[in-house]
C-alpha positions as CSV (number, residue, x, y, z in Angstrom):
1,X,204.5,-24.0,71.3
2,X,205.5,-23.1,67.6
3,X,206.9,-19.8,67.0
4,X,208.8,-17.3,65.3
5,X,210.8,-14.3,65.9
6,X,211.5,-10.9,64.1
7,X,212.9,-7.8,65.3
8,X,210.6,-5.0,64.9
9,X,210.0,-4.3,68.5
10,X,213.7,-4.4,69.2
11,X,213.4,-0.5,69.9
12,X,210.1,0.3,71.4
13,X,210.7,1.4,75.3
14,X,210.0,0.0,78.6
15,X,208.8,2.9,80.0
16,X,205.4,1.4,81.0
17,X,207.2,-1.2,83.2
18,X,207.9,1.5,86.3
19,X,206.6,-0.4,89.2
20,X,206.3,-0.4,93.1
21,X,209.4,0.2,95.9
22,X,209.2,-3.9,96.5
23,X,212.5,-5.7,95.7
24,X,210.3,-6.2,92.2
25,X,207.3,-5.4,91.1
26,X,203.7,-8.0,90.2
27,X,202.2,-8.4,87.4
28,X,198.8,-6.3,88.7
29,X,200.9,-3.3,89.3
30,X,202.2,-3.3,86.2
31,X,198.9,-3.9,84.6
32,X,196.9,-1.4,86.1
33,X,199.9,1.5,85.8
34,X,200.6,2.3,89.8
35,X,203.9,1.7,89.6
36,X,204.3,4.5,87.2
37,X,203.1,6.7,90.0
38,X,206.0,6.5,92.4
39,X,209.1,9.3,92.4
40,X,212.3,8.5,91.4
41,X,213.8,8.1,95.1
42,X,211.2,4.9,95.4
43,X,212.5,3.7,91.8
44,X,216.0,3.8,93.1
45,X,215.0,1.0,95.4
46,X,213.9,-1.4,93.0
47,X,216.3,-4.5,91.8
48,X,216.9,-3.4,88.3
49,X,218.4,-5.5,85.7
50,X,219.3,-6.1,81.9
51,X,217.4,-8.7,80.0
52,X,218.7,-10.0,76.8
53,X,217.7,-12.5,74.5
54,X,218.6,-14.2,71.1
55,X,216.6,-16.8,69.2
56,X,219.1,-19.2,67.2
57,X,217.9,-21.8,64.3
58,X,219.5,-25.4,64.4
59,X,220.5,-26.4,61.5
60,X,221.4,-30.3,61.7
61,X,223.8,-30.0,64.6
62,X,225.0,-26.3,64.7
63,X,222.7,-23.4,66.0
64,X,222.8,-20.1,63.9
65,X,221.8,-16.9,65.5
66,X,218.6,-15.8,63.8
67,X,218.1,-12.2,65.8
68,X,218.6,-10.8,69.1
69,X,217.9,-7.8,71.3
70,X,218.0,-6.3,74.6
71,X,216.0,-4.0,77.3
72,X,217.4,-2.3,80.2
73,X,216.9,-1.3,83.6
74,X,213.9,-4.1,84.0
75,X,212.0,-4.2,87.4
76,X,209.1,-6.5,86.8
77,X,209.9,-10.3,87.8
78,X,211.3,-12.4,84.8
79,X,208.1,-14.4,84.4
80,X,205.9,-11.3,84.9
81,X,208.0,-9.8,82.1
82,X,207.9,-13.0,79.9
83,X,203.5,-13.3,79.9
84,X,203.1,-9.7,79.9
85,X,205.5,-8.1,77.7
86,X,207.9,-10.6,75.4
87,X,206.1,-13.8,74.9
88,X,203.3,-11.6,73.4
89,X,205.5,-9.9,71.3
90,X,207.4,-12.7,70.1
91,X,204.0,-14.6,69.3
92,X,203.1,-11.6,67.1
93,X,206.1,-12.1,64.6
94,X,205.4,-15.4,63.0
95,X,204.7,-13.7,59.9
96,X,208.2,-12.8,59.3
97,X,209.1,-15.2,56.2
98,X,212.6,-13.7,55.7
99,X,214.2,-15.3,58.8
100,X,211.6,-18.3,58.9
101,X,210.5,-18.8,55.3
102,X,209.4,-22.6,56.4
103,X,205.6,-23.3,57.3
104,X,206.2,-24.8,61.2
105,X,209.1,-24.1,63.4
106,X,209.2,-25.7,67.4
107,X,211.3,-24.1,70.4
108,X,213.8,-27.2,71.8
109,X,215.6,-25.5,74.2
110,X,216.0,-22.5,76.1
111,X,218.9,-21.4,77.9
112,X,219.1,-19.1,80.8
113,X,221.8,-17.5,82.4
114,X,221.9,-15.0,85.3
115,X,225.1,-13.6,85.7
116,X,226.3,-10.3,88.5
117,X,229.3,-7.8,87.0
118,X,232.5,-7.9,89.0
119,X,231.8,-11.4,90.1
120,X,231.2,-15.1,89.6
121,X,229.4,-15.7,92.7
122,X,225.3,-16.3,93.1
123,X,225.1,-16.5,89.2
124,X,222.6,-19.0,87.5
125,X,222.7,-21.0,84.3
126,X,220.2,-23.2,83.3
127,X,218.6,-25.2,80.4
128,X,215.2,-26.3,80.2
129,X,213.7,-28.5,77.4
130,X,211.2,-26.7,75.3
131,X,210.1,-24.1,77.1
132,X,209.3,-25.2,80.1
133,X,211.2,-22.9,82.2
134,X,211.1,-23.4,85.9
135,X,210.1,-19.6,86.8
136,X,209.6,-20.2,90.1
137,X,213.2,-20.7,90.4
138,X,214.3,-17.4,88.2
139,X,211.8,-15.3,89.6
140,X,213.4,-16.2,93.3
141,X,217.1,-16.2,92.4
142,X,217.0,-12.7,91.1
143,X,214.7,-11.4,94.2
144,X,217.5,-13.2,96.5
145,X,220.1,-10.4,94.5
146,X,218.1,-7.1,95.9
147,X,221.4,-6.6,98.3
148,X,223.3,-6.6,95.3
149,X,222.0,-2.7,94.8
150,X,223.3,-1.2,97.5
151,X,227.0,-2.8,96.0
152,X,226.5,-0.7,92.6
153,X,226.2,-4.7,90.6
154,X,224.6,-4.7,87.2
155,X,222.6,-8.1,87.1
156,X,221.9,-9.1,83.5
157,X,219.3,-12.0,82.3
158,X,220.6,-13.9,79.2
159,X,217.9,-15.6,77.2
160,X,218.7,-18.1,74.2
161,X,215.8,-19.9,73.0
162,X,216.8,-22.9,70.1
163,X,214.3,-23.4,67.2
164,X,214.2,-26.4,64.5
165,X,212.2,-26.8,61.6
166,X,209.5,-29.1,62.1
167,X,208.5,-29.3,58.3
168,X,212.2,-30.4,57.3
169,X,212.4,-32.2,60.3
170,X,209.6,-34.8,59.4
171,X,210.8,-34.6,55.3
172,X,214.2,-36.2,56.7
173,X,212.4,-38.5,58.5
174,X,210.3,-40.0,55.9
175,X,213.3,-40.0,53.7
176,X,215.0,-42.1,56.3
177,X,212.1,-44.4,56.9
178,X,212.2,-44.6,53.2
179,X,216.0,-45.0,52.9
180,X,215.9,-47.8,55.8
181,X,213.4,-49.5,54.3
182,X,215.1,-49.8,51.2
183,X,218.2,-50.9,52.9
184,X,216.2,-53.6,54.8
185,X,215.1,-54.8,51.2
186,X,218.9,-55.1,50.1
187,X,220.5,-57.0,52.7
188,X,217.9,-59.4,52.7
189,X,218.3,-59.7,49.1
190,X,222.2,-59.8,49.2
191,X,222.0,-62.4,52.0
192,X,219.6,-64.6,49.6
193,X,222.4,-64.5,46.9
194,X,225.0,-64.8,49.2
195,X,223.0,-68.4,50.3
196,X,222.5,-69.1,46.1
197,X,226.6,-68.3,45.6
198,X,227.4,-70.9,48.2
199,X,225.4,-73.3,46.7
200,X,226.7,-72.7,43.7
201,X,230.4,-73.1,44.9
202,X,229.6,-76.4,46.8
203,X,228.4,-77.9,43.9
204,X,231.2,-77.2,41.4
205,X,233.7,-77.8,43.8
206,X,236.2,-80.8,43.0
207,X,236.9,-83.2,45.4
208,X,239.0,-85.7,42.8
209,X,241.9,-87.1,44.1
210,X,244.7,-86.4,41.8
211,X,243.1,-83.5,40.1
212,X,244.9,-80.4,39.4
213,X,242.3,-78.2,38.1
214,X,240.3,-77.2,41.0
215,X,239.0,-76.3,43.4
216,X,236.1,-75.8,40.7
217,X,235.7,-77.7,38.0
218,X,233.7,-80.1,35.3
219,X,234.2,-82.9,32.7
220,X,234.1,-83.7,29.2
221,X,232.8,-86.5,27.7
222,X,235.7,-88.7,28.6
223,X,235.9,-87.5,32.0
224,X,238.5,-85.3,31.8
225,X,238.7,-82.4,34.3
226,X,238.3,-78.5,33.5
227,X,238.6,-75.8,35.7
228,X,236.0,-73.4,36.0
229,X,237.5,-69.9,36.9
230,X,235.3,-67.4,38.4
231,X,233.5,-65.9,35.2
232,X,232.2,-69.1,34.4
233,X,230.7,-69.5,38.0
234,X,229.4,-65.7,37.8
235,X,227.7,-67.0,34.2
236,X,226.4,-70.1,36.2
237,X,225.1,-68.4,38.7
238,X,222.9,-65.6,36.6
239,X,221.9,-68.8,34.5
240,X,220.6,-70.4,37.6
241,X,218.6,-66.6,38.7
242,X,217.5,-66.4,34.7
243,X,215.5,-69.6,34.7
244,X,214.3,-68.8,38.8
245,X,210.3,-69.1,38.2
246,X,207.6,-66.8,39.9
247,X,207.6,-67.1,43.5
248,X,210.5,-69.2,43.6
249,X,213.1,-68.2,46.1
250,X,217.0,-68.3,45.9
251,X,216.8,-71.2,48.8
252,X,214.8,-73.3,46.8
253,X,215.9,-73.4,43.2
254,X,217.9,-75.9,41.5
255,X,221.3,-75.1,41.3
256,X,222.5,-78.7,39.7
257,X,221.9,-77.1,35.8
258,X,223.1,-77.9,32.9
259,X,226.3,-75.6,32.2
260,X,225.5,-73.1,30.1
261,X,226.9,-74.0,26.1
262,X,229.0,-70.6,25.5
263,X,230.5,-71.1,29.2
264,X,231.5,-75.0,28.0
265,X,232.7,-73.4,24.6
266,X,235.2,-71.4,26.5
267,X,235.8,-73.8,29.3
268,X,237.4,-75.8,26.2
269,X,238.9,-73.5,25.0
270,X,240.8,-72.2,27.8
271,X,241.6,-75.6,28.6
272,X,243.3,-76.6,24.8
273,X,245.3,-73.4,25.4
274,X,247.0,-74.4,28.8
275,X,247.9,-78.2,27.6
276,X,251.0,-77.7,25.9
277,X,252.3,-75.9,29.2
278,X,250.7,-79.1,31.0
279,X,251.9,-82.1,32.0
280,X,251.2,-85.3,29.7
281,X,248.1,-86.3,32.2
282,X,246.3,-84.0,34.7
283,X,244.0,-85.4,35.7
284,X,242.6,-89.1,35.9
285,X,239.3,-89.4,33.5
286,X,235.8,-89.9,35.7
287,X,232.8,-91.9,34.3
288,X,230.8,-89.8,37.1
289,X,230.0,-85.9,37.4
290,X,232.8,-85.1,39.5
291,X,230.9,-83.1,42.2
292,X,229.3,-86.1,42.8
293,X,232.1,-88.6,43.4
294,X,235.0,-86.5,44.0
295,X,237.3,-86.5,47.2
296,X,239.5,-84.5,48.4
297,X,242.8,-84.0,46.0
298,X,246.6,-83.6,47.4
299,X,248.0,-80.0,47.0
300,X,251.4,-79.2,46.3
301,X,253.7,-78.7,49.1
302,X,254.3,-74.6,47.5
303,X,250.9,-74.0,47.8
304,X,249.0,-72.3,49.7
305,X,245.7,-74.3,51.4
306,X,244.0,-73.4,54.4
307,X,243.0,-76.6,56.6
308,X,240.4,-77.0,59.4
309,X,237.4,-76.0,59.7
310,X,235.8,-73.7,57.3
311,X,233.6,-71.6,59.5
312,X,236.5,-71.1,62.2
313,X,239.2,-69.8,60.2
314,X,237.1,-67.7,58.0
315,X,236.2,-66.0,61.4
316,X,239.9,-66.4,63.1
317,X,241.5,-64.4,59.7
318,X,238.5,-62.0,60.2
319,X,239.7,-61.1,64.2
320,X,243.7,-61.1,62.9
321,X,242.4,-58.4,60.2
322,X,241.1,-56.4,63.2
323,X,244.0,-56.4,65.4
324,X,246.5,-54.6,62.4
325,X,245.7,-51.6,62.9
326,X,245.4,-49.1,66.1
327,X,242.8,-46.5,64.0
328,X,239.8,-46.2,65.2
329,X,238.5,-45.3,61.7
330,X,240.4,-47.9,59.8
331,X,239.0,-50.7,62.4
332,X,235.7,-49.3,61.9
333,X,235.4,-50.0,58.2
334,X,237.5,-53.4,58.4
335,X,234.5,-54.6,61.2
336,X,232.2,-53.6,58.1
337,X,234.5,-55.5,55.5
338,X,235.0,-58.5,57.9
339,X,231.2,-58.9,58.8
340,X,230.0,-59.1,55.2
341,X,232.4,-61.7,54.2
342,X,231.3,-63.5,57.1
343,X,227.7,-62.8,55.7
344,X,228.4,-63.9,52.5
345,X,230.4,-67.1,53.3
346,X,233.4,-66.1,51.9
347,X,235.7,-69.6,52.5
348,X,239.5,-68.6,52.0
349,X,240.7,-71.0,49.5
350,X,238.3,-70.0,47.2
351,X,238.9,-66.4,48.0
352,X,242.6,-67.2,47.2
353,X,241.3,-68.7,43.8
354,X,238.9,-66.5,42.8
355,X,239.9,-63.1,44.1
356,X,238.1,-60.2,41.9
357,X,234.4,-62.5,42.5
358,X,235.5,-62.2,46.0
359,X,236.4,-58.3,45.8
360,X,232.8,-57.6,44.2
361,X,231.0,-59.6,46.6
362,X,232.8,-57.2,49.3
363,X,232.4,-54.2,47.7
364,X,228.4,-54.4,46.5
365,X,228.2,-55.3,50.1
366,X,229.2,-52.3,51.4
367,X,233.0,-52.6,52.1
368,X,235.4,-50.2,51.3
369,X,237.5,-51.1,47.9
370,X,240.6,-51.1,50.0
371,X,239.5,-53.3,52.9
372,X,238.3,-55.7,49.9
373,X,241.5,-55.8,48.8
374,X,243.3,-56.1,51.8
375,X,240.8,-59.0,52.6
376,X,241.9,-61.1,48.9
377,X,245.7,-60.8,49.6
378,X,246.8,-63.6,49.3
379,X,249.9,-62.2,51.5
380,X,248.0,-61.3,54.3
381,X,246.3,-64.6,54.3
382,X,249.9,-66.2,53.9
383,X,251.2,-64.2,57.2
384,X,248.0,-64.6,59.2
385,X,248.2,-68.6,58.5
386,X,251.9,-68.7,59.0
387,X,251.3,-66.8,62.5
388,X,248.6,-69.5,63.5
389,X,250.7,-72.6,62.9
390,X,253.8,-70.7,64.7
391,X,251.4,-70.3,68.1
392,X,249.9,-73.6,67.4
393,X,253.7,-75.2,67.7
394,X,254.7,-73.0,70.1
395,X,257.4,-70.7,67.5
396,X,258.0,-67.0,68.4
């Protein structure tokens, strides 16, 4: 049932509803007017009791108190009261546009309490969804009170009946629908490029032997190795999503391209700058692409490599993330962080090497700038690795 409430018959009388010398009075008495025949010695016999009622609006979580009201010295059973006298009147205020301007509003609760004064015996409180209250069960409890006059107890009924609105209700729903459908689109889309950046990586990464430059990198004409640093990739990789044709997919393009010429311009570049602070010879010259033939080069003993399988420590750094912190909120949003590099193949090495692609990734992913950051430090990858090969030898 949707309804609405106003307060204009807050202060018409009850007079009408005098009924018979029974503990309460029926419905037909009250109707056809006999109980307004009886003296006032007959009336003194009668349960009476206080009925009040509020109607509140729920906003979101909270409920607000739209109006409220009260009538006293009832006789007439609470359901007999509620068909003949209040439902009526509260059906006859849905015009009221001040305290419901929306177009539909829906009861979603009601809450009923029978309480006795001086005491916090043979009270009653109960909520029903909707309104489907369980009369029955009021109607009795309150009739099981009639030696409760004799005592001098004031017996009061407490209505509160929760309202939403229906037409703001189903507006938020449709915005979420929307909203979750264009969330859906999103993650598929970031888990497509997530699929293209790993391809990407795999093929640009060096496997040379003796080559400094990595671990991505390309030649020159006499097979000399230059690093690629992680704009160059990034320019790659939108080269690669330019020339995508209609229909094609990120799992099916081509990734092996030629390099862009401005990102070979400044590969060169980049790379005459850093040779006088080089070593005579950096790199053995290739005849081959060297993502083709390349193995897997030495690394300094200063540095910083993470061995083993890919997969297992990308996820084993993930868990040692999780257990730095006892806040509930800050493990929260490091699960998030930790999930989408997981998602997005994030391999530490290259993480390491290419921090601020890494940080982006994380961040148009959803993951807070700091847990991003904590992710890429190269400290905490430093501590979590040194930790691993303490417990793998047995160390404190």
């Amino acid at each position: 049932m949707e309804t609405t409430f106003d307060v204009d018959f807050l202060n018409s009388g009850n007079a009408d509803l005098e009924c018979l010398p029974n503990d309460l009075a029926n419905t037909d008495e009250y109707r056809t007017g006999t109980a307004a025949d009886e003296n006032d010695a007959s009336r003194s016999e009668r349960i009476h009791y206080d009925f009040r009622w509020k109607v509140s609006q729920r906003d979101k979580i909270r409920a607000r108190p739209v109006c409220s009201g009260s009538e006293l010295g009832i006789s007439l059973a609470p359901s007999d009261y509620w068909n003949t006298v209040f439902q009526s009147r509260l059906a006859s205020v849905l015009q009221d546009k001040d305290k419901f301007p929306e177009r539909s509003y829906s009861c979603e609760a009601t809450n009923v309490n029978i309480s006795i004064e001086r005491t916090r015996q043979r009270g009653l409180n109960e909520q029903f969804d909707k309104m489907d209250i369980n009369w029955d069960s009021l109607d009795n409890h309150i009739d099981g009170l009639s030696d409760l006059r004799n005592a001098g107890k004031k017996v009061v009924v407490q209505l509160e009946l929760f309202y939403k609105n229906e037409t703001d209700h189903t507006s938020t729903a449709n915005r979420s629908n929307r909203k979750k459908s264009a969330t859906e689109a999103q993650k598929a889309q970031m888990a497509a490029e997530a699929g293209l950046w790993t391809r990407v990586y795999k093929h640009h990464r060096c496997r040379a032997k003796h080559c400094k430059q990595g671990p991505h990198c390309t030649t020159d004409k006499q097979g000399n190795h230059l690093k690629l640093e992680a704009r160059h990739l990034e320019d790659i990789f939108n080269e690669i999503k330019h020339k995508m044709k209609e229909g094609e997919t990120e799992d099916e393009v081509d990734v092996r391209i030629e390099i862009p010429p401005r990102v070979l311009q400044d590969v060169l570049a980049r790379s005459q700058k850093r040779k006088p602070d080089s070593e005579p010879s950096n790199c053995r010259p290739s005849k081959t692409h060297v993502t083709d033939n390349c193995v897997q080069r030495p690394v300094a003993e200063d540095s910083l490599n993470i061995t083993g399988d890919i997969a297992q420590r990308l996820e084993e750094y993930c868990n040692w993330m999780l257990t730095q912190t006892i806040s509930d909120r800050w493990r929260a949003e490091l699960e998030k962080g930790t999930q989408c590099a997981l998602d997005h193949f994030l391999e530490l090495n290259s993480v390491m090497q290419h921090p601020n692609a890494a940080i982006n990734t994380l961040v148009r992913s959803g993951a807070k700038p700091g847990v991003a950051l904590q992710f890429v430090s190269k400290a905490n990858i430093k501590k979590w690795w040194d930790n691993l090969k303490n417990v793998a030898t047995g160390e404190d």
